[in-house]
N, CA and C of each residue as an Amber inpcrd file, in Angstrom:
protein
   657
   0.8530000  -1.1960000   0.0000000   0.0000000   0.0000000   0.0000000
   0.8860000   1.2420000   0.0000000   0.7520000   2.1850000  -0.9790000
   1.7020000   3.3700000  -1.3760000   0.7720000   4.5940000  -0.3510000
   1.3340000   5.2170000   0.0320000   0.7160000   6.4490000   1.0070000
   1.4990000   7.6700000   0.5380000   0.6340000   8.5550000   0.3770000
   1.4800000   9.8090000  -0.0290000   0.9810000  10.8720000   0.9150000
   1.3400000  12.0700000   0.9100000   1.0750000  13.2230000   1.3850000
  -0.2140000  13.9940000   0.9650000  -1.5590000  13.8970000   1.5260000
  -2.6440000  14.3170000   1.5350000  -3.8910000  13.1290000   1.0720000
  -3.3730000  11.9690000   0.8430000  -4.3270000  10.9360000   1.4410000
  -4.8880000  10.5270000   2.6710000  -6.3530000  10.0770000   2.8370000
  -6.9470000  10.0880000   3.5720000  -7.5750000   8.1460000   4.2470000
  -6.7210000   8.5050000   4.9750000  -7.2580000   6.8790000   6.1110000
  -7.9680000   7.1830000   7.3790000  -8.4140000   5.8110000   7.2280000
  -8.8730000   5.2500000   8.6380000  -8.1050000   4.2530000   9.3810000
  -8.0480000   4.6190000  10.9570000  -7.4440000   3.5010000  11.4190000
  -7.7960000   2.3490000  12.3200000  -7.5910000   1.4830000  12.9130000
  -8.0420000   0.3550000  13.3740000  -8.4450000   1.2140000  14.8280000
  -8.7940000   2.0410000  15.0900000  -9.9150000   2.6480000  15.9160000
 -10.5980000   3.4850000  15.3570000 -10.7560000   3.2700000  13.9100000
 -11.8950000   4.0610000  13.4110000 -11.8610000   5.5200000  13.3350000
 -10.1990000   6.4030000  13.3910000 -10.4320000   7.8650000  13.1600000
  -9.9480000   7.9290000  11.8930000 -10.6020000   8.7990000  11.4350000
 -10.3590000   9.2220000  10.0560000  -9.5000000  10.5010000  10.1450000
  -8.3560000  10.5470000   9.2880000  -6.9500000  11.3060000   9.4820000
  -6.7860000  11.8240000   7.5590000  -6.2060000  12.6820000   7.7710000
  -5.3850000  13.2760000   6.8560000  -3.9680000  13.2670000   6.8140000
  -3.1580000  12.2110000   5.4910000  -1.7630000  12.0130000   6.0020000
  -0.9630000  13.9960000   5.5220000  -0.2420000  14.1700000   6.4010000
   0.5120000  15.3490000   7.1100000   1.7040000  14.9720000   6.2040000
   2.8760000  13.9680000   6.3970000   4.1260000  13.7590000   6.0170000
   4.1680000  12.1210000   6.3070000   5.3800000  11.7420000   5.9940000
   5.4680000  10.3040000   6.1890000   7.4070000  10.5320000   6.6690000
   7.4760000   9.9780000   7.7860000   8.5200000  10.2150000   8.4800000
   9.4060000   9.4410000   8.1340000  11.1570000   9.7280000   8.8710000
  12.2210000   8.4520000   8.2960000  11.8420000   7.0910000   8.3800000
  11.1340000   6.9660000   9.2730000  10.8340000   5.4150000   9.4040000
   9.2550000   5.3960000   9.2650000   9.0910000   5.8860000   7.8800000
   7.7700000   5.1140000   7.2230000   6.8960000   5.1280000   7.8330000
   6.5790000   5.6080000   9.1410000   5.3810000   6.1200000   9.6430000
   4.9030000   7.0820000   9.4970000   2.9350000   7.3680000   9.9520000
   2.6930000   8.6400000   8.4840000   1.7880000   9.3560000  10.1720000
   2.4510000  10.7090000   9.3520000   2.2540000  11.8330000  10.3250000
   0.6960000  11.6590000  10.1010000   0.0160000  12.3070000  11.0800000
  -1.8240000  12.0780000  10.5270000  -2.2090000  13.1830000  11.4670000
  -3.5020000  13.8410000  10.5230000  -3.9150000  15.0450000  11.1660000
  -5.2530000  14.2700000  11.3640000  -6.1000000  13.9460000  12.3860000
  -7.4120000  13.3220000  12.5550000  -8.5960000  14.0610000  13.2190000
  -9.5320000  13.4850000  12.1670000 -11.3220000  14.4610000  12.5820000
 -11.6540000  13.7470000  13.6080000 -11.6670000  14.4880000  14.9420000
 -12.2510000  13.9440000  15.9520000 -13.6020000  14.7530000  16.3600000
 -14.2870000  14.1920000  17.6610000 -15.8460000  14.9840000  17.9230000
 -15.2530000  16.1890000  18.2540000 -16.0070000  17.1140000  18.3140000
 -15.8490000  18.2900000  19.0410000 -16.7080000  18.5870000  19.7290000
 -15.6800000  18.3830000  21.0800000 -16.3020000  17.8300000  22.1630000
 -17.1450000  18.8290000  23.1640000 -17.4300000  20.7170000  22.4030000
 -18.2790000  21.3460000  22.8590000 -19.4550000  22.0180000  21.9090000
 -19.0120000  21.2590000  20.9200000 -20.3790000  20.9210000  20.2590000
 -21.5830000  20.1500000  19.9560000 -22.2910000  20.3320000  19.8070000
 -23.6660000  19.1720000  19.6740000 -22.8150000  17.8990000  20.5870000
 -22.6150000  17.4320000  21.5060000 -22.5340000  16.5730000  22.6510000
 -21.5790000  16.0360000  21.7350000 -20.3790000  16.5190000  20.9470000
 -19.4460000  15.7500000  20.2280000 -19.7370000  14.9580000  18.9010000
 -21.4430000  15.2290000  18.3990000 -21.6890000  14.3630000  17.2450000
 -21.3000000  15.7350000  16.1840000 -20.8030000  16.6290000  16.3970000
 -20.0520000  17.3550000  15.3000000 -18.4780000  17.1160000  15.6320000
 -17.8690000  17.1450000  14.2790000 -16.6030000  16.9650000  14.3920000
 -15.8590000  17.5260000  13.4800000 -14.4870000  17.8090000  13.8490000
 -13.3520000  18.6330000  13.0710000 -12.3070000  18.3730000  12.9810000
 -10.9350000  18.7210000  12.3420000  -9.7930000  18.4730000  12.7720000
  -9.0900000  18.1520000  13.7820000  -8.5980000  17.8740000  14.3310000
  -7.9200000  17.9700000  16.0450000  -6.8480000  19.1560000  15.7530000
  -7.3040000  20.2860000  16.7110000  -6.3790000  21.3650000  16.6190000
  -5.5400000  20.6320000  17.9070000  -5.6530000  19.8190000  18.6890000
  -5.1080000  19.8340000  19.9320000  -2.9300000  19.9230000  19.6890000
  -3.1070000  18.5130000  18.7920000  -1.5950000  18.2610000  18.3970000
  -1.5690000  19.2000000  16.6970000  -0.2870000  19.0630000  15.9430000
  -0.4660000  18.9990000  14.5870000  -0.5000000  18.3140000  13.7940000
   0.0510000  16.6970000  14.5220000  -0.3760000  15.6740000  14.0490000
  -0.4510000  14.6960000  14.9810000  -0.1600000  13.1040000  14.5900000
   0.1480000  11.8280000  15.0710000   0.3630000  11.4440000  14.6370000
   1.8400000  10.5520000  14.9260000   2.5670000   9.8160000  14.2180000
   1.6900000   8.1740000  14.6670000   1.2950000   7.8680000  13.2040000
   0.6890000   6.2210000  13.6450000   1.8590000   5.2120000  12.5190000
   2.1040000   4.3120000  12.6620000   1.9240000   2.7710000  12.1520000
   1.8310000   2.5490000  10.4460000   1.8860000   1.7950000   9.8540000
   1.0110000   1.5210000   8.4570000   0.4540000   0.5510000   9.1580000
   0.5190000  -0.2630000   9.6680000  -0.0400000  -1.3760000  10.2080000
  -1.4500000  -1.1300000  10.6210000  -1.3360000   0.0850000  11.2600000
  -2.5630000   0.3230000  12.2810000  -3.8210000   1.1520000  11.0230000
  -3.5680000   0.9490000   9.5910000  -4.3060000   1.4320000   8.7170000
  -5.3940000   0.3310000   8.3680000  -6.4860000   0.5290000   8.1330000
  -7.6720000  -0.5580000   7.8790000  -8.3150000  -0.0620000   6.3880000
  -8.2970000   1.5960000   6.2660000  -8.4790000   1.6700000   5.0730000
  -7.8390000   3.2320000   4.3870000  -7.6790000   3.1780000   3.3340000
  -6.6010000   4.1970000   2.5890000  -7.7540000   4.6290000   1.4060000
  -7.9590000   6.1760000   1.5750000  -8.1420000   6.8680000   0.1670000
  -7.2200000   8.1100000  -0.2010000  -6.6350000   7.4330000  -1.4140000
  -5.9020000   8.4040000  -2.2500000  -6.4990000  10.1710000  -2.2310000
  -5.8170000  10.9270000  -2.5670000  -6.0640000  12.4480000  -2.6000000
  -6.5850000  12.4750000  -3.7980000  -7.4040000  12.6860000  -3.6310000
  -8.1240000  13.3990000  -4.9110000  -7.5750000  13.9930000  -6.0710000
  -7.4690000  13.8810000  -7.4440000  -6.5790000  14.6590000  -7.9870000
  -7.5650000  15.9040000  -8.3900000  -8.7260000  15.9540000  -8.4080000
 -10.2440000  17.1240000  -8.5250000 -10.8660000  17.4000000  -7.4440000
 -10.3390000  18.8670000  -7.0990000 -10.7620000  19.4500000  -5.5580000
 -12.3380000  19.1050000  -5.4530000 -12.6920000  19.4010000  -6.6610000
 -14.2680000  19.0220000  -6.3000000 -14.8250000  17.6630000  -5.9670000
 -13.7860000  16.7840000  -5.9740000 -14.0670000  15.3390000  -5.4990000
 -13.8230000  14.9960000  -3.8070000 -13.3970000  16.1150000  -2.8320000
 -13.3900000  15.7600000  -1.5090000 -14.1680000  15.4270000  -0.9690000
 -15.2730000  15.9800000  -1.5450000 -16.8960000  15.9940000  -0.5320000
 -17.1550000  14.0420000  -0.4530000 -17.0760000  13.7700000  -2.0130000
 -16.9780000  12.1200000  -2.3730000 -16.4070000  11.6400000  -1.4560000
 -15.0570000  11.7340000  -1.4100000 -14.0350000  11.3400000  -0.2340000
 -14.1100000  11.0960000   0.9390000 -15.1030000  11.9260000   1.5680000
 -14.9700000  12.0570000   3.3170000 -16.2350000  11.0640000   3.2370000
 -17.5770000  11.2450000   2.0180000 -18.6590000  10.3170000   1.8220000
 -17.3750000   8.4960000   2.3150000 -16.7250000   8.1650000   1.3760000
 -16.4400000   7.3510000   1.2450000 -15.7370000   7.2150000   2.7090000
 -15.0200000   7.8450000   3.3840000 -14.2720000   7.5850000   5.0270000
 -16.0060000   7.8240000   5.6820000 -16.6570000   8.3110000   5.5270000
 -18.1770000   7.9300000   6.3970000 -18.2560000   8.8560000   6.6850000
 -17.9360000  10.0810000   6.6170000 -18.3010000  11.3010000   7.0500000
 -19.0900000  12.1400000   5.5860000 -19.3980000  13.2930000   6.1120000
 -20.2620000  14.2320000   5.3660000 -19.5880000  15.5810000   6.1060000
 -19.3720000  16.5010000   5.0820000 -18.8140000  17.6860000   5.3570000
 -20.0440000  18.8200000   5.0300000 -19.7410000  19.6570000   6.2020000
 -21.2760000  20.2760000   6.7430000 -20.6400000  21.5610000   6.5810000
 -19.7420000  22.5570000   5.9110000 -19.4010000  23.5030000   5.8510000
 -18.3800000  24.0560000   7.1130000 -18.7490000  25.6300000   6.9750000
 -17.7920000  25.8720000   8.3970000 -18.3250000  26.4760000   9.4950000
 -18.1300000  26.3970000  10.5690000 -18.8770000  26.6760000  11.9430000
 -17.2250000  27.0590000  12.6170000 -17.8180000  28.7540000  13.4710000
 -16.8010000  28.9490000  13.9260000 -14.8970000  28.7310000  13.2830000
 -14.9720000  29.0720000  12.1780000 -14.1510000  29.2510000  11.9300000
 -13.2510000  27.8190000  11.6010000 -14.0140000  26.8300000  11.7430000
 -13.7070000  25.1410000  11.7030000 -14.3810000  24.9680000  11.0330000
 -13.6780000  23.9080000   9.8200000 -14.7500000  22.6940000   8.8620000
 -14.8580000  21.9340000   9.5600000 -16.4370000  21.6470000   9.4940000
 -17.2810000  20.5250000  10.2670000 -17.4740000  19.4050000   9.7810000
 -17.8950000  18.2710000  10.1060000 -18.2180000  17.1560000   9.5350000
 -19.3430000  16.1700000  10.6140000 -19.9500000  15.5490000  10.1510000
 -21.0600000  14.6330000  10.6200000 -20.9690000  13.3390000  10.3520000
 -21.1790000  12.0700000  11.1330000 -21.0540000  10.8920000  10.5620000
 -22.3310000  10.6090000   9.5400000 -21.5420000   9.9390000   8.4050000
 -22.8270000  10.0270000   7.0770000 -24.1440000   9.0990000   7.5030000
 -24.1180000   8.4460000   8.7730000 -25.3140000   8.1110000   9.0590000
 -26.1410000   9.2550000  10.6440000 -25.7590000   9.8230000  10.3490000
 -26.0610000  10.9670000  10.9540000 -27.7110000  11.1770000  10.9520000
 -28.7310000  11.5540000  11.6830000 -29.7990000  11.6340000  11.5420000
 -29.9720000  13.0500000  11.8630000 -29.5560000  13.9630000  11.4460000
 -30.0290000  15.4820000  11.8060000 -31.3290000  15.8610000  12.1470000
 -32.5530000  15.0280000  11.4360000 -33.8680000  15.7120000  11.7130000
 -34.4080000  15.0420000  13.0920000 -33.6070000  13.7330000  13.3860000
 -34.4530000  13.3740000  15.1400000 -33.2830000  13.3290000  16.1450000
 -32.2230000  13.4920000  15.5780000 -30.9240000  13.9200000  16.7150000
 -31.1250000  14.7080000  17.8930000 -31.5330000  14.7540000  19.0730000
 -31.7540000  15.8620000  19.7580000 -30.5900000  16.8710000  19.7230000
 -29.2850000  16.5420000  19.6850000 -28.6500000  16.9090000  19.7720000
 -27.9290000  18.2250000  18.3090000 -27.8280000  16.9050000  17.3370000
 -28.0190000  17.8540000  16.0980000 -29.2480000  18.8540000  15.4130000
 -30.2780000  18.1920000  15.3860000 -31.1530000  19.1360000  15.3360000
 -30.9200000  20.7140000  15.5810000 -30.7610000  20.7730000  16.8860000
 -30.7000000  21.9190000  17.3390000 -29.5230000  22.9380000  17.4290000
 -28.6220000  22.2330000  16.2630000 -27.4570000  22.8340000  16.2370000
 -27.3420000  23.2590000  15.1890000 -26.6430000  25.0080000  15.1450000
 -26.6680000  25.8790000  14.2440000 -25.6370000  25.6630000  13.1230000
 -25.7250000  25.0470000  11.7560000 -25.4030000  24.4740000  10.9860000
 -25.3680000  25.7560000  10.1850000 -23.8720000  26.0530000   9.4760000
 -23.7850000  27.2510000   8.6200000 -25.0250000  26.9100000   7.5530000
 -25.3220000  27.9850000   7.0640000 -26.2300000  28.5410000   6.1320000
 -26.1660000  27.9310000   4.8240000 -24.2240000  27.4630000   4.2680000
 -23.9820000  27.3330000   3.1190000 -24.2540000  26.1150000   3.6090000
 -24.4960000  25.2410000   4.0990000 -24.2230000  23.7260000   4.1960000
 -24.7310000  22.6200000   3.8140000 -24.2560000  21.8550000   3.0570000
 -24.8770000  20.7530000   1.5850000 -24.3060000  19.4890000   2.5470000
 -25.0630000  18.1960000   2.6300000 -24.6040000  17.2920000   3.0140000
 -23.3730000  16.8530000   1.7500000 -22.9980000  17.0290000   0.7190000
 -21.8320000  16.0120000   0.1440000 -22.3940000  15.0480000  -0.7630000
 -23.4320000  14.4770000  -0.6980000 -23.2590000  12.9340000  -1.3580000
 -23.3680000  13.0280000  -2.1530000 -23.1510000  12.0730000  -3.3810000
 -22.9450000  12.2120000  -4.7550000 -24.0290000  12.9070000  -5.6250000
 -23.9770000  12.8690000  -6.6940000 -24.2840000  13.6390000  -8.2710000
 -25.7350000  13.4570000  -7.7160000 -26.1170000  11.9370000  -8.0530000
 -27.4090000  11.3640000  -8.1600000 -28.4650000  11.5900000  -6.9630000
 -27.5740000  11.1300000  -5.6800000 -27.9820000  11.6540000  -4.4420000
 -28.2550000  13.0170000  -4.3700000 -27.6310000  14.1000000  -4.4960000
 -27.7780000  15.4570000  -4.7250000 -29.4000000  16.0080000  -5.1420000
 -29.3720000  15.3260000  -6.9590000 -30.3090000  15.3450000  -7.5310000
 -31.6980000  15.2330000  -6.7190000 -31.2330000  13.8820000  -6.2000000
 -32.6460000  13.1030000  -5.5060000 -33.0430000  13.7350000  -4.5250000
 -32.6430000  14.3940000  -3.3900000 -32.6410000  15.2150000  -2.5360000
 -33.2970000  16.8170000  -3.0080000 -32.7710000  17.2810000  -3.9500000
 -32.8780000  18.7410000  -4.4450000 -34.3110000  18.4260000  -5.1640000
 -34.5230000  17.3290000  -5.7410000 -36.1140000  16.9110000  -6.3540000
 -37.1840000  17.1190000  -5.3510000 -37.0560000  16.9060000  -4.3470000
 -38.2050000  16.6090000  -3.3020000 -38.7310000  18.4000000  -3.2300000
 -37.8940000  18.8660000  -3.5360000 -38.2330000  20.5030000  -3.1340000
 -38.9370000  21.5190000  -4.5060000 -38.7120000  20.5890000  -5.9730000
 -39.4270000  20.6930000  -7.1690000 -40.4120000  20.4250000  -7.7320000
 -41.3270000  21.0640000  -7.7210000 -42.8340000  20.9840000  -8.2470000
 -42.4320000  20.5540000  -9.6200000 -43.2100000  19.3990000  -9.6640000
 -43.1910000  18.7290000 -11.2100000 -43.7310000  19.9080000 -12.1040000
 -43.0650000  19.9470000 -13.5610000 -43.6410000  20.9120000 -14.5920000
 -45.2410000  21.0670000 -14.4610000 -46.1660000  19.6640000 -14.7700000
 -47.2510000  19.8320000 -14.8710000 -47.9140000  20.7870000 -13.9450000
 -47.5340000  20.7910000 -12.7550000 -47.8710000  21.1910000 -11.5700000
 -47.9520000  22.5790000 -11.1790000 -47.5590000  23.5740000 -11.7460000
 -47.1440000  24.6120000 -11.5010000 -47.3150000  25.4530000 -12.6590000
 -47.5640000  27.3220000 -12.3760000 -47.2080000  28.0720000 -13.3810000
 -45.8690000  28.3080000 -13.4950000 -45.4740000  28.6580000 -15.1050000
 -44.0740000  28.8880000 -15.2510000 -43.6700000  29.7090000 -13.7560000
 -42.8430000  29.9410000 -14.1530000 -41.7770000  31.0220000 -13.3050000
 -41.4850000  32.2470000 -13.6390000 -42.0710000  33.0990000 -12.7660000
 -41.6920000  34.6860000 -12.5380000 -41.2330000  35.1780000 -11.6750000
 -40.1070000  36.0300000 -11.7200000 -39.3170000  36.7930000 -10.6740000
 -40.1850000  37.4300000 -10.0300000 -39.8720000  37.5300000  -8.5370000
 -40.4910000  38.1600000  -7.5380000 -40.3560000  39.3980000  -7.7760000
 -41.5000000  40.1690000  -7.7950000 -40.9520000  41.9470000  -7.8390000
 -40.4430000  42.0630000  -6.1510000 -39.1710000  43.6930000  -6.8630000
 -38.6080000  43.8920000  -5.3350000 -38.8320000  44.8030000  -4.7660000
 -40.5030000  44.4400000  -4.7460000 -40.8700000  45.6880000  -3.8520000
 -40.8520000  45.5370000  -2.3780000 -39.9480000  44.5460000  -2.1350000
 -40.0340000  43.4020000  -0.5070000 -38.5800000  44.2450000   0.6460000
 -37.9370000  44.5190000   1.0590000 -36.2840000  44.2170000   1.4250000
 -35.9940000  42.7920000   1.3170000 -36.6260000  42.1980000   1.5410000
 -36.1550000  40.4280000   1.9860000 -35.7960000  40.0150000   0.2180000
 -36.9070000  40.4260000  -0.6660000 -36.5810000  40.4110000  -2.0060000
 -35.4260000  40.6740000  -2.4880000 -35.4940000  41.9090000  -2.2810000
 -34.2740000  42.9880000  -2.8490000 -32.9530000  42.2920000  -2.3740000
 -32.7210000  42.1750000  -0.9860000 -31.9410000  41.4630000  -0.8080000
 -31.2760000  39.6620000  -1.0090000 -32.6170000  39.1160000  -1.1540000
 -32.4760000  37.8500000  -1.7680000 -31.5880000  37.9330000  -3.5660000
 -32.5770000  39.0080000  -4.3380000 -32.2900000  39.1410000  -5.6690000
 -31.0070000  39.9910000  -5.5070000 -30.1840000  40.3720000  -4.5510000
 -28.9240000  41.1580000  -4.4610000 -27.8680000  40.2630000  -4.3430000
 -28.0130000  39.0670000  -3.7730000 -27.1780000  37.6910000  -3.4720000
 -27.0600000  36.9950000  -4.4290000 -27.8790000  36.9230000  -4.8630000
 -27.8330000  36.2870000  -6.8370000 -27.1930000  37.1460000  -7.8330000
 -27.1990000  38.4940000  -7.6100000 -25.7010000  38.9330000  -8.5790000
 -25.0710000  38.6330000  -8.3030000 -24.6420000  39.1420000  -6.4500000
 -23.1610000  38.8450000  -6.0270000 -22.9700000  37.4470000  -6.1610000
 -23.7270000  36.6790000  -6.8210000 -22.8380000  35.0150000  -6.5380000
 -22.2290000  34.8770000  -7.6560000 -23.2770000  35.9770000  -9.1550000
 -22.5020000  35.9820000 -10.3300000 -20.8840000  36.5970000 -10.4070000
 -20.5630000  37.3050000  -9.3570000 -19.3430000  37.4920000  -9.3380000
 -18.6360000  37.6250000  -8.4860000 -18.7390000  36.1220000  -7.7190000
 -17.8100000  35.1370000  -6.9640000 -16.9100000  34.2730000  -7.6000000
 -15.6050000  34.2800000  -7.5710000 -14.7400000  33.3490000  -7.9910000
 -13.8890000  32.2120000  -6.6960000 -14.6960000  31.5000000  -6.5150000
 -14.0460000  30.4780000  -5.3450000 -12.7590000  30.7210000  -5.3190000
 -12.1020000  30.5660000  -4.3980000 -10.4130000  29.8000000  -3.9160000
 -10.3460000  28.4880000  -4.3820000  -9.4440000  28.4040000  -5.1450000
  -9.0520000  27.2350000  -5.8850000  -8.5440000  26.3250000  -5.0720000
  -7.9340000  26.6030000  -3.9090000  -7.2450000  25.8590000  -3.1690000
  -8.4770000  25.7150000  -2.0290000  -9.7770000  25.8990000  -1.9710000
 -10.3650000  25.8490000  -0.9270000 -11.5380000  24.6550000  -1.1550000
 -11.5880000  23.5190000  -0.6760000 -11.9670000  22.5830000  -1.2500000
 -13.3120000  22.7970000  -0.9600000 -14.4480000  23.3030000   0.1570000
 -15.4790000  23.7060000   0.3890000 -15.6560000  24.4120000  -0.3870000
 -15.3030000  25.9450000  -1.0980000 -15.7620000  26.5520000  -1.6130000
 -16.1740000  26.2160000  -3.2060000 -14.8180000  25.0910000  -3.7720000
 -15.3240000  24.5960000  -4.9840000 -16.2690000  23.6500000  -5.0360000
 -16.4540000  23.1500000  -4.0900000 -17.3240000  21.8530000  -3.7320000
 -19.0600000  22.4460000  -4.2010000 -19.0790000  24.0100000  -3.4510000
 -20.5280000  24.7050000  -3.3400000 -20.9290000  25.3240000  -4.4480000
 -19.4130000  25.9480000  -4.8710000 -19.9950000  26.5270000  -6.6160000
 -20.1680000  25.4180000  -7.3510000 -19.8890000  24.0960000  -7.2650000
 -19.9820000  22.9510000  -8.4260000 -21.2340000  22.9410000  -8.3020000
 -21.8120000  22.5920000  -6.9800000 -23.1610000  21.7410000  -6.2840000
 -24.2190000  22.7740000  -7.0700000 -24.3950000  24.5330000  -7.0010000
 -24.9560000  25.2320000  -7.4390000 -25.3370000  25.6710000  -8.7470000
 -23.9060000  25.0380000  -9.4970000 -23.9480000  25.6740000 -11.1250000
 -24.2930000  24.4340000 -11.3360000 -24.3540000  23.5700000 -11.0340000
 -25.1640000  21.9130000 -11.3780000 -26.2090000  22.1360000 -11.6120000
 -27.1960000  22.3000000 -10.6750000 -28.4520000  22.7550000 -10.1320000
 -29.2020000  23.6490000 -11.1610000 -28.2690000  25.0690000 -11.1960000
 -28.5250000  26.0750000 -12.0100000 -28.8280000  25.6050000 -13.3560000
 -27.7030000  24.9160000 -13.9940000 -27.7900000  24.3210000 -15.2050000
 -29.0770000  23.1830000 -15.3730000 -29.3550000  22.4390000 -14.9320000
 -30.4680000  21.7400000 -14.7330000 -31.3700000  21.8300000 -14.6350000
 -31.9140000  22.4030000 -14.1940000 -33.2240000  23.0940000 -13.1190000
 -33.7980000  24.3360000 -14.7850000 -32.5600000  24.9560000 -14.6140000
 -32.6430000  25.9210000 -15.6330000 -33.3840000  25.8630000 -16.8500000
 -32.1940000  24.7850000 -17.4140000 -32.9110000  24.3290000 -19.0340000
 -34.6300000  23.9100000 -18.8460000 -34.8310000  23.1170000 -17.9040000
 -36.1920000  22.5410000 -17.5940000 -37.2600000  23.9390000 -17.5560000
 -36.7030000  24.8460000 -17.2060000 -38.0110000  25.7590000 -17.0080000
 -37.5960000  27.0710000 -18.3280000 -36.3160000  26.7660000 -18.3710000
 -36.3370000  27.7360000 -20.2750000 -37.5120000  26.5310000 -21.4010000
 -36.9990000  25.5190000 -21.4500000 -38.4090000  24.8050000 -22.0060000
 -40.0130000  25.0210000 -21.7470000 -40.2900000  25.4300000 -20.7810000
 -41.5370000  25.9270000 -20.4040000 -41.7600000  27.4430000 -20.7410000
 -40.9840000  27.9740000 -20.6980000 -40.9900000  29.8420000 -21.0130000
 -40.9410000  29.6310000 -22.7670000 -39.9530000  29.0800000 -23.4690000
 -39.6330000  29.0510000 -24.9170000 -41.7310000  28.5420000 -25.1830000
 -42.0560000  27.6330000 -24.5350000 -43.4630000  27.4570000 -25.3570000
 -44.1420000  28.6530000 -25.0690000 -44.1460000  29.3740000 -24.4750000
 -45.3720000  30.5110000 -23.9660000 -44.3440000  31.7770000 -25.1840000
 -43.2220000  31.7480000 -25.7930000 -42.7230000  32.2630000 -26.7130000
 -41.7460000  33.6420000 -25.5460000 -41.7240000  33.4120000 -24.4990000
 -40.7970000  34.0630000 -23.4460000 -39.5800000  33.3290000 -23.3140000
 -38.3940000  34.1440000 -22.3220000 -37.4940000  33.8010000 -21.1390000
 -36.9650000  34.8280000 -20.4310000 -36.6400000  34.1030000 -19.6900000
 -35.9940000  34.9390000 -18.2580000 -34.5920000  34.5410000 -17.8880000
 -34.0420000  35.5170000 -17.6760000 -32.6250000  36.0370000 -16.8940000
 -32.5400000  35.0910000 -15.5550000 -32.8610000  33.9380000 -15.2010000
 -32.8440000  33.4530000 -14.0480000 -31.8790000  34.0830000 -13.0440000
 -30.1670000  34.2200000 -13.9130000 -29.1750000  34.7750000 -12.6650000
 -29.6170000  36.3900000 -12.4620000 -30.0280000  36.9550000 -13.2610000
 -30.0650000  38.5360000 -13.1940000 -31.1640000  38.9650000 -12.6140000
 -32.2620000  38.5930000 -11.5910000 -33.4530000  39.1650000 -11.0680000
 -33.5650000  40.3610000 -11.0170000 -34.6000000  40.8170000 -11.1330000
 -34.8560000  42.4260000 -11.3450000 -34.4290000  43.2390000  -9.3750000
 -33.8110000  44.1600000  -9.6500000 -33.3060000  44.7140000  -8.2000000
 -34.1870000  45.8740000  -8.2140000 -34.4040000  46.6480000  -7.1150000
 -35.0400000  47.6720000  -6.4460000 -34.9920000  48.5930000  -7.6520000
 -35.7470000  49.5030000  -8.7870000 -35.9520000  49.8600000  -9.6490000
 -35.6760000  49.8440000 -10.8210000 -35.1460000  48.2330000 -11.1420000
 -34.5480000  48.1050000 -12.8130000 -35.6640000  47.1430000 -13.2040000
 -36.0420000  46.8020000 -14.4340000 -37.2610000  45.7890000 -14.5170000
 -36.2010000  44.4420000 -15.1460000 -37.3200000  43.6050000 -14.5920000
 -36.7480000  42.3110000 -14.8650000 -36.7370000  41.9930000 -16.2220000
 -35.7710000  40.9970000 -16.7030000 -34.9940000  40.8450000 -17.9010000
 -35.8370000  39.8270000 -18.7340000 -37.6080000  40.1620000 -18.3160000
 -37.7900000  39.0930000 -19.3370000 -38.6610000  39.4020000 -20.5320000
 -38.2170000  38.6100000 -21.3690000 -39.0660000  38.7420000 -22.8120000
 -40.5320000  38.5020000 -23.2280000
C-alpha cells in the first residue's frame, strides 16, 4: 500500500486522518477528525487542533483513500471515510457521521449548521434530494421573478448577482465543492423551465433578477 502526502485513512480505531508527512521510518504523520467535544454533545466533528499531528503505524491502517486529484471530489471522499462535510462553523470545517440523523438527533437538530451547508453525497444523491423541493412541470405556473418591492426580495435578488461574481479559492476545497453543487443545479433546473418559457414564446434572466428599480430581464 503506497501512502502519499494528503491521502486520507482510517485507522483500526476508526479515526479518520489526513496524512501530514510520512517520516524516516515510514510512519505517516496524521492530522485526525475527531468529535468536538463542545459541540452538539461531540456528534459534530473537526480536525484535532489539539496536536499537529500523530505519528501512527502503516499497520494500524484498515483503510486508505488516495487524494483526490479534482478538488471538487473531496466531498466524495470524506462520503467514502463515512463522514459528510457540513461547511464551516466557527471558523472550523465541520463534519457529521454520514449516518447521521439530523432531523431526530436531539442533539443535532438543534445545532446551528452554517447557512452554506450541503450534506456532500454524490451527483445522483444530490439530484434526488434537491427533487423533493421541485414541483413537477405539470404542476405549476411557469416562473416569474419576484418583484422587489419586498427588502427580503431585494436582498435575496442582491445575493444572486453577487454570486454571479464570486470566484471560489481554488485551493479551498469547500468553496469549490458549493460553486460545483450550485452551477449543477442552475444548469439543470434551468434548461427545464427555459423549455416551459420558450413554449409561452418568453425567457428569463434566471441569474439577473430584477433589483429595487430596474425591470426584470424578461421577454
Amino acid at each position: 500500500m503506497e501512502f502519499k502526502k494528503g491521502d486520507f485513512v482510517i485507522t483500526t480505531g476508526q479515526l479518520v486522518g489526513e496524512i501530514l508527512d510520512i517520516d524516516e521510518d515510514r510512519n505517516l504523520e496524521v492530522s485526525f477528525i475527531r468529535p468536538w467535544t463542545t459541540e452538539a454533545n461531540g456528534k459534530v466533528l473537526k480536525y484535532d487542533a489539539s496536536d499537529e499531528w500523530e505519528t501512527v503505524s502503516r499497520s494500524s491502517i484498515v483503510q486508505h483513500v488516495e487524494k483526490p486529484t479534482d478538488k471538487n471530489d473531496y466531498l466524495k471522499v470524506f462520503l467514502e471515510l463515512g463522514l459528510k462535510a457540513m461547511g464551516e462553523h466557527k471558523n472550523e470545517e465541520i463534519f457529521i457521521h454520514k449516518d447521521a440523523d439530523i432531523e431526530n438527533d436531539e442533539d443535532l437538530k438543534t445545532f446551528q449548521f452554517p447557512t452554506d451547508a450541503f450534506d456532500g453525497d454524490d451527483e445522483e444523491a444530490n439530484e434526488y434530494e434537491f427533487d423533493d423541493f421541485v414541483v413537477p412541470d405539470d404542476e405549476h405556473e411557469p416562473f416569474t421573478p419576484a418583484s422587489p418591492s419586498s427588502e427580503y426580495v431585494q436582498y435575496t435578488h442582491q445575493a444572486v448577482h453577487g454570486y454571479n461574481e464570486w470566484i471560489p479559492d481554488t485551493n479551498d476545497k469547500l468553496q469549490m465543492g458549493i460553486k460545483q453543487t450550485i452551477d449543477s443545479m442552475e444548469e439543470k433546473y434551468g434548461s427545464k423551465e427555459d423549455n416551459r418559457q420558450f413554449a409561452l414564446c418568453k425567457s428569463i434572466d434566471y441569474t439577473h433578477p430584477p433589483l429595487n428599480g430596474v425591470k426584470s430581464n424578461e421577454k
